[in-house]
PASEBA-1860 file (N, C-alpha, C; in nm, 3 decimals):
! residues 116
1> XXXXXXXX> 11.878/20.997/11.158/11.760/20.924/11.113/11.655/21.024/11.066 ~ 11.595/21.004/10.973/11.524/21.080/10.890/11.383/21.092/11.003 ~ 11.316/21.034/11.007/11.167/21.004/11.053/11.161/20.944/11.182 ~ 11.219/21.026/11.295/11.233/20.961/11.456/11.110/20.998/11.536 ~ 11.089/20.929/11.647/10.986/20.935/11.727/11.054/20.863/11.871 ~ 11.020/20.980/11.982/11.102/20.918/12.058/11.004/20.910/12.199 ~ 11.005/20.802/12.276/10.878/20.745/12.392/10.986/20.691/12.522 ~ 10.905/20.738/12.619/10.973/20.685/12.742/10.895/20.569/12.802
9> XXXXXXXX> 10.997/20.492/12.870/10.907/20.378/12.924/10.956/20.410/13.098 ~ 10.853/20.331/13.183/10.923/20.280/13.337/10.904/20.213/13.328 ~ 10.977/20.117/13.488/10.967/19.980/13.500/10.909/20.012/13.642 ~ 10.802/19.895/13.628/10.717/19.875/13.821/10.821/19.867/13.903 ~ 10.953/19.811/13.918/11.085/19.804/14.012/11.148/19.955/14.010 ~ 11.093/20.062/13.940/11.178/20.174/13.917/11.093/20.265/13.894 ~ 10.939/20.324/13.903/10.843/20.384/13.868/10.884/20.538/13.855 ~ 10.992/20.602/13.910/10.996/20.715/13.880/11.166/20.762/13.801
17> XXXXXXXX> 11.189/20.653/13.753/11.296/20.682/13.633/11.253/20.595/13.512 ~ 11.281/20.689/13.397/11.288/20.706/13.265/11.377/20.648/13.211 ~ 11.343/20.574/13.093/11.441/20.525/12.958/11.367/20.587/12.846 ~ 11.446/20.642/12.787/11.398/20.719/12.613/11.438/20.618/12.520 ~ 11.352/20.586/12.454/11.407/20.494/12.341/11.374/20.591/12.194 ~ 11.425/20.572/12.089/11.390/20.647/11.989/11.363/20.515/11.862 ~ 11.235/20.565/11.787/11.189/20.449/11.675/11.203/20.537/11.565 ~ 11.221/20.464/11.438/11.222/20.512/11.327/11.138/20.424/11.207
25> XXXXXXXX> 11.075/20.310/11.276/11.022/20.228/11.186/10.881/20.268/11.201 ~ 10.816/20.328/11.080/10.653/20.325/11.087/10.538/20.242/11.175 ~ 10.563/20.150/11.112/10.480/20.060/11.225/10.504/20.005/11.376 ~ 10.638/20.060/11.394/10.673/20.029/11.526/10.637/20.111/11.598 ~ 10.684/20.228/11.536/10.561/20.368/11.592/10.419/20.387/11.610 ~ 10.350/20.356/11.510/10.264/20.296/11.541/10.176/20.185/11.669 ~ 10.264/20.105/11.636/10.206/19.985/11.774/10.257/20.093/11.888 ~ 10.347/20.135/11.906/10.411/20.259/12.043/10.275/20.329/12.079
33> XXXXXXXX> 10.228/20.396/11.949/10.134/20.481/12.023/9.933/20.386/12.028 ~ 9.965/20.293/11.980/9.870/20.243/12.034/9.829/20.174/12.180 ~ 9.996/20.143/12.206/10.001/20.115/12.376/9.967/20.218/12.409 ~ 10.014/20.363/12.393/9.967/20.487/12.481/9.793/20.492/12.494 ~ 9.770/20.497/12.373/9.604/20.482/12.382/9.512/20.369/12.471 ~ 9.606/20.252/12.468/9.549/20.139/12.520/9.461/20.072/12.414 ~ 9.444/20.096/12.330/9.426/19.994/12.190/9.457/19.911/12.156 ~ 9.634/19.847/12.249/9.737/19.752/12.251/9.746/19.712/12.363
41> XXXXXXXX> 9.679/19.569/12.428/9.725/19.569/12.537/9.805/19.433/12.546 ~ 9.850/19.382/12.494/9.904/19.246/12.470/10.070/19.266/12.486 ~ 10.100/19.280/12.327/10.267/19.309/12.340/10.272/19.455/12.375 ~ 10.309/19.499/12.465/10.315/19.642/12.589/10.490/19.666/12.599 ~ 10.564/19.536/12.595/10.671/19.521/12.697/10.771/19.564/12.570 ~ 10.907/19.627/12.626/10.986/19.703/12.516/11.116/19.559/12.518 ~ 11.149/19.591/12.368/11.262/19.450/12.352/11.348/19.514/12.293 ~ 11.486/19.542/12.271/11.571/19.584/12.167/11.742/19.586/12.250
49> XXXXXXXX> 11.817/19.569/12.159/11.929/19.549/12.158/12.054/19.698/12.202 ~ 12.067/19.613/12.316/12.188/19.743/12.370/12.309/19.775/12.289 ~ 12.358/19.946/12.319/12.450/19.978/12.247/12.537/19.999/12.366 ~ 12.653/20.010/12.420/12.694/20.053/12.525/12.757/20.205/12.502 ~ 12.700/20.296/12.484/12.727/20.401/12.472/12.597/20.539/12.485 ~ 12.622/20.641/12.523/12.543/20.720/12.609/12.452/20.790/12.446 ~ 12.296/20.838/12.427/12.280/20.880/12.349/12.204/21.020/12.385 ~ 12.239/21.124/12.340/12.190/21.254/12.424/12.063/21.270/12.396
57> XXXXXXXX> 11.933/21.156/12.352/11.839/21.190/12.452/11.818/21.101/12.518 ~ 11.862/21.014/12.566/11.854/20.958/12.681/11.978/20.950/12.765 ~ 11.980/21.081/12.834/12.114/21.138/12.910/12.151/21.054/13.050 ~ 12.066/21.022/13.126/12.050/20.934/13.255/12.135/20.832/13.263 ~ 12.218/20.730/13.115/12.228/20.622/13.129/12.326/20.632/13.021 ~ 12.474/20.573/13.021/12.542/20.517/12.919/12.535/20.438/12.832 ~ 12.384/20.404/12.801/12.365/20.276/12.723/12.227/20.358/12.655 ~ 12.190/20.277/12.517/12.070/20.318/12.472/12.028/20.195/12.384
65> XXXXXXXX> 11.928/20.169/12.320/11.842/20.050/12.208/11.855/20.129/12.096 ~ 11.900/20.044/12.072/11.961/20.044/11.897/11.819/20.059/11.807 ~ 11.761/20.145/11.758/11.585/20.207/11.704/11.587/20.094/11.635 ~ 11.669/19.998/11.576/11.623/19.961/11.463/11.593/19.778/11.511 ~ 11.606/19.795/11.624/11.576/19.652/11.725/11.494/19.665/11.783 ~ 11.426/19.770/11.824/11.295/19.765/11.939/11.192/19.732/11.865 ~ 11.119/19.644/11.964/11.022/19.547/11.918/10.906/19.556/12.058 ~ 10.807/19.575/12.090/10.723/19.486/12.177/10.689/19.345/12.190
73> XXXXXXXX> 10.698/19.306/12.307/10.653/19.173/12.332/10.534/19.143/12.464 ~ 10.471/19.044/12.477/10.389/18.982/12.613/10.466/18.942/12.682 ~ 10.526/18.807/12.659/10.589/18.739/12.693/10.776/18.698/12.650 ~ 10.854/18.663/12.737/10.977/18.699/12.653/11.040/18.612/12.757 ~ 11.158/18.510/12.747/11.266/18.472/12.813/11.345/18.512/12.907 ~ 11.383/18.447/13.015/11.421/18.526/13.109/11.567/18.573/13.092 ~ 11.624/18.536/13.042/11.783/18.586/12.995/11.807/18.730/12.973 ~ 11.670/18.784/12.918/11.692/18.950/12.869/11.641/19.070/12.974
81> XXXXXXXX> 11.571/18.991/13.093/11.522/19.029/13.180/11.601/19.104/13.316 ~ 11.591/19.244/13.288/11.674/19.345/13.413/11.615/19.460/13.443 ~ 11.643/19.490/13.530/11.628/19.667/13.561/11.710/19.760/13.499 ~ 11.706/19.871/13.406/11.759/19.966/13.433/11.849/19.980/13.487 ~ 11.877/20.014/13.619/11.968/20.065/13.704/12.073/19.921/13.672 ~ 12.050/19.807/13.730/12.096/19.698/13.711/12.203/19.702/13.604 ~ 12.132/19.688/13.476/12.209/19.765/13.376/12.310/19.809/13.350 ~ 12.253/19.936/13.370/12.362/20.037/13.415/12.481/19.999/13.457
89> XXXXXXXX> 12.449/19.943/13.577/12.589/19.940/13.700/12.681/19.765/13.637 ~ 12.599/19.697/13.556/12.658/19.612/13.480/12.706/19.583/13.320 ~ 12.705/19.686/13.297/12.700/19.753/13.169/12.811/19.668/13.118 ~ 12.948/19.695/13.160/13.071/19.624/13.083/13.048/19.435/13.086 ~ 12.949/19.402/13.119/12.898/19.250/13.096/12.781/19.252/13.062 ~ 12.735/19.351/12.964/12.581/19.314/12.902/12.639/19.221/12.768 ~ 12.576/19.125/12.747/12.633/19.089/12.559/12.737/18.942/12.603 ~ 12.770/18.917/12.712/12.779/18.810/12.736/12.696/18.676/12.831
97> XXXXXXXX> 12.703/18.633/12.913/12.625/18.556/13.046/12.521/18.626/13.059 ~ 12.525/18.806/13.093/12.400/18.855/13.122/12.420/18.925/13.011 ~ 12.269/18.951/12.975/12.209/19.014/12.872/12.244/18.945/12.740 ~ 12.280/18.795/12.740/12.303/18.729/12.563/12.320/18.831/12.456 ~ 12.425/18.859/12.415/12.373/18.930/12.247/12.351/19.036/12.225 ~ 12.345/19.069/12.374/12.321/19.207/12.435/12.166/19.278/12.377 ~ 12.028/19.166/12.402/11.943/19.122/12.396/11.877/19.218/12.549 ~ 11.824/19.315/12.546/11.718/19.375/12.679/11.587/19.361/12.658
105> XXXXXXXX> 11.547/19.256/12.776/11.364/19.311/12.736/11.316/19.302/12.887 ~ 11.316/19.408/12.898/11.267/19.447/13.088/11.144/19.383/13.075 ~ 11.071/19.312/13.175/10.933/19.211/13.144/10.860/19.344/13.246 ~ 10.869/19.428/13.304/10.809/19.451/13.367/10.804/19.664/13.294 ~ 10.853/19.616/13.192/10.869/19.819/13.134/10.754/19.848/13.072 ~ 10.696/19.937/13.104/10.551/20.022/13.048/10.565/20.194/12.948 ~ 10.557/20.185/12.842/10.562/20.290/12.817/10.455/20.380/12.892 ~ 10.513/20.503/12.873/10.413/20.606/12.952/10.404/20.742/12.854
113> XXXX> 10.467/20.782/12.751/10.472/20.841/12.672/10.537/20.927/12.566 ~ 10.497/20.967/12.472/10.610/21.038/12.395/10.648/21.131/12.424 ~ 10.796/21.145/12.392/10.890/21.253/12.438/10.863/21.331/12.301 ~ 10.778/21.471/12.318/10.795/21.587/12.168/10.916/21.710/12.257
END
């Protein structure tokens, strides 16, 4: 990807582990670093579509968000709603029953900042 930018989020159920997501869309980057500033306090919450496969910068986890699906939201359905770890350890059933579509939007994930 030509033009990447890459931000970690936690989740309040998990406060001291990391997810790296990487963006490539201008304005998505954008709204990213306006949550950091707090300029954004509305849609905060990270949304985007699982890949099941490990991406080396986000080494922790066999799974990563597909850059070109992450989205912020406020509010969001409970179907897409997990932990991390959760995740993880359910990985070979994300994209069916759990996780639809393979659809993630942790309701409770906060970015905390960019990874340079």
């Amino acid at each position: 990807m030509a033009n990447t930018v890459r931000f970690a989020f936690t989740q309040h159920s998990q406060p001291n582990l990391e997810f790296i997501i990487e963006l490539a869309d201008e304005k998505t980057i954008a709204h990213a670093r306006k949550i950091l500033s707090g300029e954004e306090r509305n849609e905060v919450h990270v949304h985007g579509r699982i890949i099941k496969r490990a991406a080396a910068y986000n080494p922790k986890f066999s799974f990563h968000l597909d850059p070109s699906t992450i989205r912020f939201f406020a509010m969001a359905i409970e179907v897409c709603d997990a932990n991390m770890t959760y995740v993880e350890d359910h990985l070979d059933e994300a994209g069916g029953a759990f996780l639809p579509g393979g659809h993630w939007c942790p309701w409770d994930s906060k970015l905390t900042r960019e990874v340079t």
